[in-house]
C-alpha positions in Angstrom: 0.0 0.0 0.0 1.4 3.4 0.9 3.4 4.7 -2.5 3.6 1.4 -4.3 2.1 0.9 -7.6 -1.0 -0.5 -7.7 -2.6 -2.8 -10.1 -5.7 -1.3 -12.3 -8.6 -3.6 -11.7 -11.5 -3.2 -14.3 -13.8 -5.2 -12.9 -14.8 -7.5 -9.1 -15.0 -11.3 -8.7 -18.5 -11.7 -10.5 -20.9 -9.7 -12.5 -20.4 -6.6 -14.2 -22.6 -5.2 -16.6 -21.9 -2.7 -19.9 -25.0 -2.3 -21.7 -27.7 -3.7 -20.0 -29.2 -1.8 -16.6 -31.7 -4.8 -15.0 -35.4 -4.3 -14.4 -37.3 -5.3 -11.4 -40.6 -6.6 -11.5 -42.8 -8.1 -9.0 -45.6 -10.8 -10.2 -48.3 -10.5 -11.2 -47.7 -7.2 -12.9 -51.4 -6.7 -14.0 -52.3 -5.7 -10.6 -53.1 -2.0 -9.5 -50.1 -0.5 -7.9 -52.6 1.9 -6.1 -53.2 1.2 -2.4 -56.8 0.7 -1.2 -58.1 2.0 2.3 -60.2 0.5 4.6 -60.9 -0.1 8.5 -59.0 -3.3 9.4 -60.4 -5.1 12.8 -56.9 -6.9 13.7 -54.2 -4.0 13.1 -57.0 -1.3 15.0 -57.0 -3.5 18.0 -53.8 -3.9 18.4 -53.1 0.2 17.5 -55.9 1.1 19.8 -54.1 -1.2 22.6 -51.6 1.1 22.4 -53.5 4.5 23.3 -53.3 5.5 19.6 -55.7 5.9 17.0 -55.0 5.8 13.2 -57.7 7.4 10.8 -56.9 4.3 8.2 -55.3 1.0 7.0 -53.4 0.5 4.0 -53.9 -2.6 2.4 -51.4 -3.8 -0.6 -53.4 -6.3 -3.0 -52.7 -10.1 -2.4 -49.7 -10.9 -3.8 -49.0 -14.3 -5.8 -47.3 -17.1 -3.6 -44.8 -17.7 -6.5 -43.8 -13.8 -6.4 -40.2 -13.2 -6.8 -37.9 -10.2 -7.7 -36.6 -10.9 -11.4 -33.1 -9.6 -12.7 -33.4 -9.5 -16.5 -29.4 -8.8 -17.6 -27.0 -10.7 -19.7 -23.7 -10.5 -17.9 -20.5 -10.8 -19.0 -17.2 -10.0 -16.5 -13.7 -9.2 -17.3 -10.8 -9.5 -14.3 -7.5 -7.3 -15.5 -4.5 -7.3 -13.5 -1.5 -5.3 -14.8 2.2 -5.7 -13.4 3.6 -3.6 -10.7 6.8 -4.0 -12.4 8.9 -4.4 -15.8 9.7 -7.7 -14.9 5.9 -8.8 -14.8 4.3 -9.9 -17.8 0.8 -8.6 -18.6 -1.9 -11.1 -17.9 -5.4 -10.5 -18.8 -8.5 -12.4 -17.2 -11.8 -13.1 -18.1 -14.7 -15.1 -16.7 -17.9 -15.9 -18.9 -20.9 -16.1 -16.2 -23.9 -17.7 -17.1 -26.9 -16.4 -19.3 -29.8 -15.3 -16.9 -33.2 -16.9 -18.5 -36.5 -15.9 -17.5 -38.7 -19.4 -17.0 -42.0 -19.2 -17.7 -42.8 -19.7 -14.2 -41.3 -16.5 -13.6 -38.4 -18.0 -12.0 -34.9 -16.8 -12.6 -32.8 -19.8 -14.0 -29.4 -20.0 -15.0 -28.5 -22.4 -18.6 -27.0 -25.6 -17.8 -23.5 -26.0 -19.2 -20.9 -29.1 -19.1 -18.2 -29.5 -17.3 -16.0 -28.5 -19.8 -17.7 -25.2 -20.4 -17.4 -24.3 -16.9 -13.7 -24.9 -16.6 -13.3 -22.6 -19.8 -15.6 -19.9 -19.0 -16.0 -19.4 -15.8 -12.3 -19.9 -14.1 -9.8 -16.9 -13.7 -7.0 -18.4 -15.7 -3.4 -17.4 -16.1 -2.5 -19.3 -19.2 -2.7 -22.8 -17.8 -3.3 -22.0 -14.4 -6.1 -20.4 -11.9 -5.2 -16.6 -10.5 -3.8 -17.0 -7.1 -5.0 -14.6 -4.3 -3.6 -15.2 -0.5 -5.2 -13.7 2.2 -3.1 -12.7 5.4 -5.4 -12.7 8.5 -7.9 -15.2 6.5 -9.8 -16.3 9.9 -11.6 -13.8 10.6 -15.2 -13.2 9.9 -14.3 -10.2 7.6 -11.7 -11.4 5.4 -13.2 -15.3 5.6 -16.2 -14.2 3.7 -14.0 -12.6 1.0 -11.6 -15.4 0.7 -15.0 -17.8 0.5 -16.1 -15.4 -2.4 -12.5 -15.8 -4.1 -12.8 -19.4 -4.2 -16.6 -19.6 -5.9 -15.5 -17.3 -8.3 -12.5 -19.5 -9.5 -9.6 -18.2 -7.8 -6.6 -20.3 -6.0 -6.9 -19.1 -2.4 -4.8 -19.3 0.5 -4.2 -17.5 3.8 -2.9 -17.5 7.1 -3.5 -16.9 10.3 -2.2 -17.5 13.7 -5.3 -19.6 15.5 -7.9 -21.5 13.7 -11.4 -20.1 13.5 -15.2 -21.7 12.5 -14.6 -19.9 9.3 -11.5 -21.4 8.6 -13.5 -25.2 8.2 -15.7 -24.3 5.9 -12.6 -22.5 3.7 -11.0 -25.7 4.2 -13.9 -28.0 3.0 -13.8 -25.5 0.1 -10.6 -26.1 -1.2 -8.2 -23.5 0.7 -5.2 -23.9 1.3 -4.9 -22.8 5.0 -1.6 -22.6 7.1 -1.1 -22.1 10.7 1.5 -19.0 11.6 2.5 -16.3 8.9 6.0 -17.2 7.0 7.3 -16.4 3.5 6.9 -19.7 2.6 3.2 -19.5 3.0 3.5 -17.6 -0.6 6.2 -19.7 -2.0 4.2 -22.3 -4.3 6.1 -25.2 -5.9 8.7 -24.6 -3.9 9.2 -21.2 -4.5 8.6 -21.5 -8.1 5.3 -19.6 -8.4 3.9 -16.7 -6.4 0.5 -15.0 -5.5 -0.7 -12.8 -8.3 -2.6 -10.6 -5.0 -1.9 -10.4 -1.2 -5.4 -9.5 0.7 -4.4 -8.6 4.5 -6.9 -7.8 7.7 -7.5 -4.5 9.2 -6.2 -6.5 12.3 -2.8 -7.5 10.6 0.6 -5.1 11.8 2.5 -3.6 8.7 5.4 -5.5 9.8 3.8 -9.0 9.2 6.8 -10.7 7.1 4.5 -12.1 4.3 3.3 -8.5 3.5 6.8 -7.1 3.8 7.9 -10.2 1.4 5.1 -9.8 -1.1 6.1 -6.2 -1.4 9.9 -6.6 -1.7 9.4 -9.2 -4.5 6.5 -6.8 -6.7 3.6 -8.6 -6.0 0.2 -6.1 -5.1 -0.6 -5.8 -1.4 -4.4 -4.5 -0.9 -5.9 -3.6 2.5 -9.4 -4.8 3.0 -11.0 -1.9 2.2 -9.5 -1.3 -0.9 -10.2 -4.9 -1.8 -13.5 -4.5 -1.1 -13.8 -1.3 -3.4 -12.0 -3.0 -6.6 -14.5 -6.3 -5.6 -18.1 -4.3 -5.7 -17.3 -1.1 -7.8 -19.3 -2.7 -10.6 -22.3 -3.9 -9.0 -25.4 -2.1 -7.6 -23.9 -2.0 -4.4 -26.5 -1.9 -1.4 -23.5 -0.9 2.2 -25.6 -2.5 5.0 -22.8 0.3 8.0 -23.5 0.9 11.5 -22.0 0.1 14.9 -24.7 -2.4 15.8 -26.8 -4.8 13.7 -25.2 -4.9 10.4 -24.6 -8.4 10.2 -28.3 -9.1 10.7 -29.2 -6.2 8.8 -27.3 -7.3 6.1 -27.9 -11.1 6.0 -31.5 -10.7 6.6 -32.0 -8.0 3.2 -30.3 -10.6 1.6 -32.5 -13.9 2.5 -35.4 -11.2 1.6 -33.7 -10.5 -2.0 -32.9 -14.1 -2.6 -36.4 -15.4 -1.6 -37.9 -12.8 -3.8 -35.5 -14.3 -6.5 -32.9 -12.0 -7.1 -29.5 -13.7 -7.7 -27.8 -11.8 -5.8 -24.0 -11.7 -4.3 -23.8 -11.0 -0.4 -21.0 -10.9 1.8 -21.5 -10.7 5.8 -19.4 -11.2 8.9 -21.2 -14.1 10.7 -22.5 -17.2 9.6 -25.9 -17.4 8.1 -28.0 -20.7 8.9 -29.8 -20.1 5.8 -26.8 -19.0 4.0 -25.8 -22.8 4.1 -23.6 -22.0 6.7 -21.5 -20.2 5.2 -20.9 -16.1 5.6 -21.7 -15.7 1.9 -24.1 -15.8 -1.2 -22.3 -16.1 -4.8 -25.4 -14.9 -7.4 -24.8 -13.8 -11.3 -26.9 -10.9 -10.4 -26.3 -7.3 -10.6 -26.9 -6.4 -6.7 -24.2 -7.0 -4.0 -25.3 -7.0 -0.3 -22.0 -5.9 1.7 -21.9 -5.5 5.3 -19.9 -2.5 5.4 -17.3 -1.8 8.4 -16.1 1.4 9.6 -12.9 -0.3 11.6 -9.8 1.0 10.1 -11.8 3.1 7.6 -12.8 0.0 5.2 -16.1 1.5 4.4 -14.6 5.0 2.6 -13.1 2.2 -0.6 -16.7 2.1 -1.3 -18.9 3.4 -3.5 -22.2 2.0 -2.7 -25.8 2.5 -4.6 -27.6 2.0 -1.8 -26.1 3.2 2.5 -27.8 2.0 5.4 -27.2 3.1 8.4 -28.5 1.5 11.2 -26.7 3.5 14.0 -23.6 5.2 15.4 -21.6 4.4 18.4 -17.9 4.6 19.9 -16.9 0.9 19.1 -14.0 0.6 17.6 -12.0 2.8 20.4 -8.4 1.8 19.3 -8.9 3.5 15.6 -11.8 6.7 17.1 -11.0 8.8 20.1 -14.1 9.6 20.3 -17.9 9.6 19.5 -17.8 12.5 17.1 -14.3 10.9 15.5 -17.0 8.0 14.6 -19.5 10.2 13.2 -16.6 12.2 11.2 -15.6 8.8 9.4 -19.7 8.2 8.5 -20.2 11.2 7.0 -16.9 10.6 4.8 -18.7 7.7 4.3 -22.3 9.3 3.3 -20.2 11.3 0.8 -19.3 8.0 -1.3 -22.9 7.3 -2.0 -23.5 7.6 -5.7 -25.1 10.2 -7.5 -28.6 9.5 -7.8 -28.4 7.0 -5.3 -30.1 6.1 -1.2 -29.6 6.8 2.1 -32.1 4.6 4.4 -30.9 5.7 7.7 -32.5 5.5 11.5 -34.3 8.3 11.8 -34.9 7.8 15.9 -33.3 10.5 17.4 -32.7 8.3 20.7 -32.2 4.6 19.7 -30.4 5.2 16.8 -27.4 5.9 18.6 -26.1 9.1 16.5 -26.9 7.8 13.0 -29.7 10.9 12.7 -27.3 13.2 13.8 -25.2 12.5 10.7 -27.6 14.6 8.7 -26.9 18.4 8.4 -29.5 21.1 8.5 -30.5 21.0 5.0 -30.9 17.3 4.3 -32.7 17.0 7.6 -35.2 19.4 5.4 -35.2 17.0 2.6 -36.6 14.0 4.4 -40.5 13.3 3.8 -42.8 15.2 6.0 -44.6 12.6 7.3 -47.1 14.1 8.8 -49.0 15.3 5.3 -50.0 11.3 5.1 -49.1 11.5 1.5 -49.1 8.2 0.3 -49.5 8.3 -3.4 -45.2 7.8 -3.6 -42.2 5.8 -2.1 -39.6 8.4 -3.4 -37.9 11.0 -0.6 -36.5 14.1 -1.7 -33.4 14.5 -3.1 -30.9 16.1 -1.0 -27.9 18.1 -1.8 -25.5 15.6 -2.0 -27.1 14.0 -5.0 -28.8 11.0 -3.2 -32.1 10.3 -1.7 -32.9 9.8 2.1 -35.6 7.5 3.8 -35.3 7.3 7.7 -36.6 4.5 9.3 -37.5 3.2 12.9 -39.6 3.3 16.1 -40.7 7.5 16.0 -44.1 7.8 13.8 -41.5 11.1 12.6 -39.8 8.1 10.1 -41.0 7.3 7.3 -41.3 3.4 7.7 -42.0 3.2 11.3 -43.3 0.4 13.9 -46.1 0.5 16.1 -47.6 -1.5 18.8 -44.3 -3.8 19.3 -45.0 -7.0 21.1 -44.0 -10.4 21.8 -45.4 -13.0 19.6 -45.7 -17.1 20.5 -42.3 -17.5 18.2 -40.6 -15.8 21.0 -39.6 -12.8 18.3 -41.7 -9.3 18.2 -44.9 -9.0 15.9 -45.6 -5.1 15.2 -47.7 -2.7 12.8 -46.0 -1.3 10.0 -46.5 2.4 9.0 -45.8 3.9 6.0 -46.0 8.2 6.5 -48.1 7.6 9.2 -50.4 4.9 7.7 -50.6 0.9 8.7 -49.2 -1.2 6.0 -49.5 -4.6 7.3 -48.3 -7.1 10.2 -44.9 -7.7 10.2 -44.3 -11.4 12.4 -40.7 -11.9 13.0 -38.8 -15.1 14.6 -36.1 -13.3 16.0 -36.5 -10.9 19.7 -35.5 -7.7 20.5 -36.7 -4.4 19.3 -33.0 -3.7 17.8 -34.4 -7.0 15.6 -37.8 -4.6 15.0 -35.3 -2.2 13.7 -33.0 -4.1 11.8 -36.4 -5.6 9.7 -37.2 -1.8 9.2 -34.2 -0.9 7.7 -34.9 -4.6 5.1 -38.0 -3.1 4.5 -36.8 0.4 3.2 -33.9 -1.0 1.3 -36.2 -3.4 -0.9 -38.6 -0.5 -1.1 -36.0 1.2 -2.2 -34.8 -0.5 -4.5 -37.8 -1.4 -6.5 -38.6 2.1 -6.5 -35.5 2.6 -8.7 -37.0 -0.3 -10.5 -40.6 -0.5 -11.5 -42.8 -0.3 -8.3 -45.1 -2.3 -6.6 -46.8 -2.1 -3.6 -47.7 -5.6 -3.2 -43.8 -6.7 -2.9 -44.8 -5.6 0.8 -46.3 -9.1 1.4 -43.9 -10.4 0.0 -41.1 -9.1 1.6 -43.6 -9.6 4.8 -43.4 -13.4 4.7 -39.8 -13.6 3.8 -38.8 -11.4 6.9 -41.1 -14.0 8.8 -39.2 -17.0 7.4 -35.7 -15.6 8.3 -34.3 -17.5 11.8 -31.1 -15.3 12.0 -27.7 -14.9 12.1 -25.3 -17.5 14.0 -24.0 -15.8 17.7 -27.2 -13.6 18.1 -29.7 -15.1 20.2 -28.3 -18.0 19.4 -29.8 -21.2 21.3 -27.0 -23.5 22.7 -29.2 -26.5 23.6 -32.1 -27.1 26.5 -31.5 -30.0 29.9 -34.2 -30.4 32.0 -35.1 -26.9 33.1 -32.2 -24.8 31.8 -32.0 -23.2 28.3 -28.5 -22.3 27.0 -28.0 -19.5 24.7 -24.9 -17.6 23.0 -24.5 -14.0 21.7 -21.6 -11.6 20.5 -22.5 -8.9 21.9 -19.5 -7.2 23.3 -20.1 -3.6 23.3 -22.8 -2.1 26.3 -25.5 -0.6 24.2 -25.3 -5.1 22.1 -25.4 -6.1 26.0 -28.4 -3.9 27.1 -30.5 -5.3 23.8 -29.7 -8.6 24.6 -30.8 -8.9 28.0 -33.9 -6.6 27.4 -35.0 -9.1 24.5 -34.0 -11.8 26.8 -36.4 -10.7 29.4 -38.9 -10.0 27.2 -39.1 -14.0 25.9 -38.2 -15.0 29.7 -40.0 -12.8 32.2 -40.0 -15.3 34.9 -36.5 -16.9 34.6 -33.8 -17.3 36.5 -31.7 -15.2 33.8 -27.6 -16.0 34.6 -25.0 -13.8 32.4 -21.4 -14.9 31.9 -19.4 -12.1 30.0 -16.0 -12.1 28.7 -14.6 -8.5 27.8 -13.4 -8.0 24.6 -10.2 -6.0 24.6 -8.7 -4.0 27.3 -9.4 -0.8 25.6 -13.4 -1.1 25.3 -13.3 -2.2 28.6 -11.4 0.7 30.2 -12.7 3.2 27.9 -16.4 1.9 28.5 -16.5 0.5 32.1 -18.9 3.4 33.3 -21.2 2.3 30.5 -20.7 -1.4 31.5 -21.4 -1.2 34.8 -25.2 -0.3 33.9 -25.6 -2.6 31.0 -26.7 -6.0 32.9 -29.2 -4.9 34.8 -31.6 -7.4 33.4 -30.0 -10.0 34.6 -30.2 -11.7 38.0 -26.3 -13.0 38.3 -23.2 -12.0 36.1 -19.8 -13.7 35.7 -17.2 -11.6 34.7 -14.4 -13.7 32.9 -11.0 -12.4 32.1 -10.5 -10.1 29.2 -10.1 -11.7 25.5 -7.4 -9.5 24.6 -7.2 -10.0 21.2 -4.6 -8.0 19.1 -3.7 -5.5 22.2 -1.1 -5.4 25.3 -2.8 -4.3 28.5 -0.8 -0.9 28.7 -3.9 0.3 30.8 -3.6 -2.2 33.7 -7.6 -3.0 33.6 -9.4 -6.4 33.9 -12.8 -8.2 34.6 -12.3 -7.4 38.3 -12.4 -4.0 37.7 -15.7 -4.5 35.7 -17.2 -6.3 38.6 -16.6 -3.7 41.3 -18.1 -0.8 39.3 -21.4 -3.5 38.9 -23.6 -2.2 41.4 -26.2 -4.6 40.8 -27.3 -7.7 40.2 -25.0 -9.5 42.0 -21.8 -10.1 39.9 -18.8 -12.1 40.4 -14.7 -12.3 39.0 -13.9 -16.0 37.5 -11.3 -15.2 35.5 -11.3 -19.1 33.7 -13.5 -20.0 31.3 -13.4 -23.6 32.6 -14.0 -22.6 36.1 -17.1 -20.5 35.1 -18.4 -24.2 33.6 -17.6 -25.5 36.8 -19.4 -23.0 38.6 -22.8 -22.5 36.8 -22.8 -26.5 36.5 -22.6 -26.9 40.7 -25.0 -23.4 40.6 -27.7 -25.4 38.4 -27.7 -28.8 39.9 -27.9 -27.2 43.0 -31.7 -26.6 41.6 -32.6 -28.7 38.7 -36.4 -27.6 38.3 -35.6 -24.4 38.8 -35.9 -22.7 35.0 -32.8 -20.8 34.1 -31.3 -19.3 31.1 -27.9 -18.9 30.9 -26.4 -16.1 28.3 -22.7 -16.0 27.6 -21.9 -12.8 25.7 -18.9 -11.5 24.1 -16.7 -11.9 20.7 -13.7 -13.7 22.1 -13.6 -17.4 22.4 -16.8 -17.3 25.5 -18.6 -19.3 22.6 -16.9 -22.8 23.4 -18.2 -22.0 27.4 -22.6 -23.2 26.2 -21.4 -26.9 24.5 -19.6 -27.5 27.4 -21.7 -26.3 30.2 -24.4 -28.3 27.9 -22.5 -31.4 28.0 -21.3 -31.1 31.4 -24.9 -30.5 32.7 -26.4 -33.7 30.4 -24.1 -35.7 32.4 -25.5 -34.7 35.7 -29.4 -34.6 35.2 -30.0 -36.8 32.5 -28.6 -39.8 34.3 
């Protein structure tokens, strides 16, 4: 990075389109796009619950089962790397993606081809061989995903990293080649005889790393992840699912909706995705890519993204921001990358939304939709100054998609009213708990508004993005259920920052108000915690007993002399308690339960170190005691 040459990349990994911009259509297309009015029994009992009256409900017309969002594009993608050096030859590569068909069922299809075509067309080929890309820092959730992408698009991949993750199986199984520790030879093929044609390296990664400082010496291109990510998605309708919180939910949840509606799209998130197979990523020969965009080390500002959600601002990241208004600096930088003629779907709450409203200046504050004229003949905000449009979302009735009458449903998730300018839409039934989850499907909802708007509109994709949102069971490490014995439910969660810890707990008292609710936390990072301890101390207060572990350190020294103790002394209440081991803490909720077997608990562990592995063997440990 820094001065070096870098290489001119025409293209991403997948689809890129020259000629043809796709249309969006929602079956059947002979229905009225106009909404009808009427007095509707269900949603005006549960408004009038509430205290709240509403003069109206807006019904969308019935919407075929066999709906689906249709990308009609022919799609051709070219992949150029030129040499850093004299030495390097030019190489030109080219993939030939699939044909999109329509089916007369409406279906997007993709032609069959043999094998042979497929090894022709569709690899990234170096005269006889595959491009090679090697990722440094390839286990975590971040750079995973994009390595995962890599490999179904045809490329050689490899990477390195210094402790094996989840993500790293699944890579693996895939047909990485995976080595433990970073050393030159990790990018020494054939014994040295061939090289990477492009290094990929974490956010997390030092400069001095030896396999960066190799690849440079020796001319081969070094990207950052960010500026990977730009070169990846600058040719796609790129939809930049940022915020603090709730953008791997946000993100993987728009693009279940998408896919169900049959859009073939690409998507790349940091967490695996049940319905994702699995795996952190979706590989499509569509036009739109779903990108969870970070703001660690600046990776979102490579970007230039059609569509920006925001779905709030906080001081996370407190190694790269000093502060709360360095973080909303970098977002605006970021809302300035947002292409002309393109959206900004951003929480409009001016409390729960942690910041994100704030990010608005006077005069596109003025641009977003007064809601209160009920005007309901159009989706489309104002354009504001920056060239883009805005559409705020969230709890306030001063959004323009907004929620009412939240409550818990017999799923264990939230049911709630949704409001369009001030008008019921429809019922929205999630799985998943938590109002941040009411949120999250908020900002899904504006985005696919959104971006059929751009499109052809219809109002009746609302049902179908309605029963796609209540098909989607979540994202792994969020609410995540561990297993059940006897009377005691285990769940997991990566929440690691206070405001992820308070909507936890709150969601988790919500689905268990009579529970025996136990919390074992692990701190993430010495800095967070020292920076954020006055904010931690207040954060479990939905819990009836926490255990503090010691801190997951991560990629820092602990120059300011903190730990869980100190976290645990400035817990005024509940009760809270210091067990630095992770195997003690098993120990100690196992002799806790048994103590009471009928007694219902739920046990949380929170955090984003390795306070995952504590659930399976609490689980096991427990199975062994009461189910003798």
């Amino acid at each position: 990075m820094g001065g070096e040459p870098k290489p001119e990349v025409e293209t991403g990994l997948t689809s890129v389109l020259k000629a043809h911009k796709p249309t969006y259509t929602i079956r059947p297309n002979d229905i009225s796009t106009q909404p009808k009015y009427h007095h509707d029994p269900m949603l005006n009992s549960l408004i009038s619950r509430e205290g709240s009256t509403v003069p109206s409900f807006m019904e969308f017309s019935a919407i075929s089962s066999s709906c689906s969002l249709h990308v009609h594009s022919k799609i051709k993608t070219h992949f150029m790397v030129l040499p850093t050096n004299a030495a390097t030859s030019f190489r030109i590569l080219q993939i030939r993606t699939p044909v999109s068909n329509i089916e007369e069922s409406g279906r997007l299809s993709v032609s069959t081809r043999s094998r042979t075509d497929v090894e022709n067309e569709e690899s990234l080929v170096l005269g006889n061989r595959k491009c090679w890309v090697h990722f440094v820092g390839i286990g975590g959730c971040g750079l995973s995903a994009l390595a995962m992408l890599a490999l179904r698009q045809g490329f050689e991949v490899s990477g390195s990293d210094i402790v094996w993750s989840s993500f790293m199986d699944g890579l693996k199984e895939a047909g990485a080649k995976l080595h433990l520790g970073h050393s030159v030879s990790n990018i020494q093929g054939n014994n040295g005889s061939s090289l990477p044609d492009a290094i990929v390296v974490s956010s997390a990664i030092p400069h001095d790393n030896q396999e960066i400082l190799h690849a440079k010496s020796i001319g081969i291109p070094v990207y950052k992840r960010g500026h990977w990510l730009g070169k990846v998605t600058e040719h796609y309708n790129l939809i930049a699912v940022s915020g603090t919180h709730g953008k791997s939910t946000t993100a993987s949840m728009l693009s279940y909706v998408l896919k169900s509606m049959g859009d073939d799209l690409t998507a790349v998130v940091g967490a695996q995705v049940p319905q994702f197979g699995g795996r952190n990523i979706l590989s499509g020969s569509g036009r739109n890519f779903v990108l969870e965009a970070d703001e660690y080390d600046s990776c979102f500002l490579g970007l230039l993204p059609y569509i920006a959600v925001v779905t709030n601002v906080d001081w996370e990241h407190v190694d790269i921001f000093p502060d709360e208004e360095a973080v909303k600096a970098i977002f605006r930088r970021f809302l300035k990358r947002i292409r002309v003629g393109g959206h900004l779907i951003l929480c409009g709450d001016r409390q729960c939304s942690a910041g994100a409203y704030s990010l608005l200046d006077e005069r596109e504050e003025s641009t977003v939709s007064d809601n209160s004229s009920g005007m309901l003949s159009t989706l489309r905000s104002d354009i504001c100054s920056n060239g883009y449009r805005i559409t705020t979302f969230g709890i306030s009735t001063t959004n323009e998609w907004h929620a009412l009458s939240v409550r818990c449903n017999s799923q264990g998730g939230s049911d709630y009213v949704l409001c369009h300018r001030g008008y019921p839409v429809t019922k929205i039934t999630l799985q998943i708990p938590g109002v941040h989850n009411v949120l999250n499907s908020l900002a899904v909802i504006a985005t696919v508004m959104a971006l059929l708007n751009d499109g052809r509109q219809s109002y009746e994709s609302i049902d179908c993005v309605k029963r796609h949102l209540n098909d989607f069971v979540g994202v792994s490490r969020r609410f995540e259920l561990v297993g059940t014995v006897c009377q005691c439910h285990i769940y997991d969660d990566y929440a690691h920052h206070p405001t992820e810890v308070r909507a936890v707990l709150k969601a988790a008292r919500q689905r268990f108000p009579l529970k025996a609710l136990f919390v074992v936390f692990q701190p993430h990072t010495y800095g967070r915690l020292a920076a954020l301890m006055g904010d931690f101390a207040t954060a479990f207060s939905g819990a009836d007993k926490v255990l503090i572990t010691e801190v997951y350190a991560a990629r820092e020294v602990n120059i300011w002399n903190v730990s869980g103790k100190d976290l645990v002394t400035s817990i005024i209440e509940p009760s809270s308690e210091y067990i630095p081991s992770l195997g003690d803490v098993v120990d100690k909720l196992v002799h806790q339960i048994t103590k009471e077997p009928d007694r219902e608990t739920v046990v949380f562990t929170l955090g984003a170190g390795d306070i995952n592995t504590v659930g399976p063997k609490l689980l096991h440990k427990l199975q062994g005691r009461l189910q003798k």
